[in-house]
C-alpha positions, 0 to 999 in steps of 0.5 A, a space after each residue: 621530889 627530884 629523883 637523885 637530889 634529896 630536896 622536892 622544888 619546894 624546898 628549893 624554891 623556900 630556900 632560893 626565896 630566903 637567900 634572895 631577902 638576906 641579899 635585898 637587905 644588904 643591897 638597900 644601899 644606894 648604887 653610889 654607896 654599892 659602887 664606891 664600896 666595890 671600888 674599895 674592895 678591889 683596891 684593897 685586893 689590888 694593894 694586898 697583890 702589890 705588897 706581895 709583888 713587892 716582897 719578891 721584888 729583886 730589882 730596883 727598877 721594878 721594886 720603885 715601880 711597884 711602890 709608885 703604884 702602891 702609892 696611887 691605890 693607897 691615894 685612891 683609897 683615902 679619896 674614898 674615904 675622904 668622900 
């Protein structure tokens, strides 16, 4: 056993093992499925921060900038979708 950590190498290694097997089971999709859910993911956080940015807004100039990028990620989003 490892002094100072509780657990013998083992142990760690069992655990590594099945943490690896839960993440093979999710990445059987194909890379293009990977990539396209990635991309959704990041827009939705990227539209998530725009909608942030847009409550606070206090300028005209700004708030129609942030709604016309607002409008591309939503467009993006239903490209994905449309896919």
């Amino acid at each position: 056993m490892a002094i100072g950590w509780g657990k013998s190498f083992e142990d760690q290694v069992e655990e590594g093992n099945q943490r690896l097997s839960a993440n093979e089971r999710e990445v059987r999709l194909p890379l293009e499925a990977r990539v396209r859910l990635q991309r959704l993911k990041s827009l939705k956080l990227s539209r998530s921060r725009m909608l942030e940015q847009l409550e606070r807004a206090r300028h005209n100039a700004h708030r129609e900038v942030l709604m016309k990028g607002l409008r591309a990620i939503e467009k993006e989003i239903e490209d994905i979708f449309g896919e």
